[in-house]
N, C-alpha and C positions, 0 to 999 in steps of 0.2 A: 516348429510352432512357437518357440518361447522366443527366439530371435525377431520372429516376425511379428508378435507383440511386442518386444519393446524397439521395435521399429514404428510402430504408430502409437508408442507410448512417448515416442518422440516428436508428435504434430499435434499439439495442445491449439484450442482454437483462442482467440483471441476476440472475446466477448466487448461487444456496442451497445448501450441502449437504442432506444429507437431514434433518437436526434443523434446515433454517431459517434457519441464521444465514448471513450471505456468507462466501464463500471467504475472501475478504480484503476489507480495510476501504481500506487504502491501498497499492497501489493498488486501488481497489473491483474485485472480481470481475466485467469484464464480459464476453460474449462478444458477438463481430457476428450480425446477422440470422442469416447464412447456417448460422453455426455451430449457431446457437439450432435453427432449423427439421431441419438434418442431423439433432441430437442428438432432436429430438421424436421422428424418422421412425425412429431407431436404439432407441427407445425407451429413451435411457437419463436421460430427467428428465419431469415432469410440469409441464404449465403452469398455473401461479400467476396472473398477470396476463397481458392482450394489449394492444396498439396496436388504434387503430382501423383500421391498413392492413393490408390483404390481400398475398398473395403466390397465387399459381395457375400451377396446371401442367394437363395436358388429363384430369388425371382428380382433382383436387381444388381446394379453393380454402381459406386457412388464415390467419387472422389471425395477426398475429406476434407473438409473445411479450416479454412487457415483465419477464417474472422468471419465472422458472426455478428446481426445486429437483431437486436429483440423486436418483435412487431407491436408488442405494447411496451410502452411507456415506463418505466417504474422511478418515482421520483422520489430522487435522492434526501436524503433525511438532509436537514439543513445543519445538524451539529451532531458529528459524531462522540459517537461511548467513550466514556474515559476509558483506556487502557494503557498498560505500561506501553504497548507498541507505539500505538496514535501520541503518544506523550513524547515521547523519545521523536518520532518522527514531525512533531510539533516543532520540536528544540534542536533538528534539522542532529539528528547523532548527535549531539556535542556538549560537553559537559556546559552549565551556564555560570561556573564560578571561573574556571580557568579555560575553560576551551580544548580540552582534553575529546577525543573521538573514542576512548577504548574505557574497560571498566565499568560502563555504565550501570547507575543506578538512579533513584529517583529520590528526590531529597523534597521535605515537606518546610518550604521558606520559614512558614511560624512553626516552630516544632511540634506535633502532635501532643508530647508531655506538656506545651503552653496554650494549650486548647486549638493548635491548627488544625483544621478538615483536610482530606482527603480530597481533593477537589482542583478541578485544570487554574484556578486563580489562586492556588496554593503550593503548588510542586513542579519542581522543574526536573529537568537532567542534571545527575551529578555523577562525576566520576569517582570510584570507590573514595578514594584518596583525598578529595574534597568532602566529598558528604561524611567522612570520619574527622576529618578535624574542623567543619561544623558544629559537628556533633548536636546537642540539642540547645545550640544557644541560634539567638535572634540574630539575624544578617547585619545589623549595624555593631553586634558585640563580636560577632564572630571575625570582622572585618571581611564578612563577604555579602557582597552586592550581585543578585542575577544579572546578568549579561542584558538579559529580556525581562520585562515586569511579567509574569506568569499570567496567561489568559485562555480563554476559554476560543477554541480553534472554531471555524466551519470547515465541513466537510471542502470547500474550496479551496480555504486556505492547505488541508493536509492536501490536495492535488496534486498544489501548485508545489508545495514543499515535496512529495511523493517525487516530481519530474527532476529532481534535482538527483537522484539515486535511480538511473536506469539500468534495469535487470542486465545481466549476463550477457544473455541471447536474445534479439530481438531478430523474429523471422520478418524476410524483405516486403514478403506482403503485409505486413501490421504498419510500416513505415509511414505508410498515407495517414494513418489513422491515432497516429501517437505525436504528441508534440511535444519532445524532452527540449526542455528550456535552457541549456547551457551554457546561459548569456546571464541567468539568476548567479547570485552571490551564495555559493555552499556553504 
């Protein structure tokens, strides 16, 4: 029994809104089996693709869904939450003073001790090592310039940046319905 759960703990469906495109890029919209078959029975999405593996209960038997798209609509907030993830995935992983990938942390351009805010037109990515010899000084004393002037993302622009970082595994049947951009600049 436990093998055979995480055998269909291995066929995560791959969530659509109703126009088709995923919820999200990065992290990709998935939901668990379990979720997937709930939501068929609630009837709140129609199945797209299936696994070849079954699931059965004593009055049906239902292959599991490999992509999913919602019957209604849910429309995308036009600017997403500050968080350190959306930030970092903003500033594409990469430090903005030297262009370091590792390390990351998150460096406030006007220093907070100089009344800088907390806020996506104030903070970039920094790698440890940068944001310590920053430290709390201003980017023209410190002799550091962002890479990018710091801004405020839409949720299309994180997509668009999201398709630049495609997951691990991508199962064959999601392929129609993903469109990783690796002709963009990382």
């Amino acid at each position: 029994m436990i093998a055979e759960t995480r055998a269909l703990d291995a066929c995560p469906a791959l969530v659509l809104n109703a126009d088709f495109r995923p919820l999200s890029y990065y992290p990709l919209s998935l939901w668990n089996w379990q979720e997937a078959v709930k939501s068929v029975f609630l009837d709140r999405v129609n199945i797209l693709q299936t696994y070849d593996k079954q699931v059965y209960s004593p009055s049906c038997t239902m292959k599991l869904p490999s992509v999913v798209a919602l019957k209604n609509y849910i429309n995308p907030a036009r600017y997403p939450a500050f968080t350190r993830f959306n930030l970092f995935l903003r500033d594409r992983f990469t430090c903005q003073y030297c262009g370091e990938k590792s390390e990351l942390t998150f460096d406030h351009v006007i220093p907070r001790s100089r009344g800088g805010l907390t806020r996506w037109d104030n903070v970039v990515a920094a790698c440890a090592p940068c944001n310590l010899a920053k430290s709390n000084k201003m980017p023209r004393d410190a002799g550091m310039i962002p890479r990018q002037k710091p801004y405020r993302p839409t949720v299309f622009q994180l997509h668009k940046n999201g398709r630049l970082f495609p997951p691990n595994y991508l199962h064959d049947s999601w392929l129609d319905y993903l469109y990783w951009d690796t002709e963009l600049e990382a």
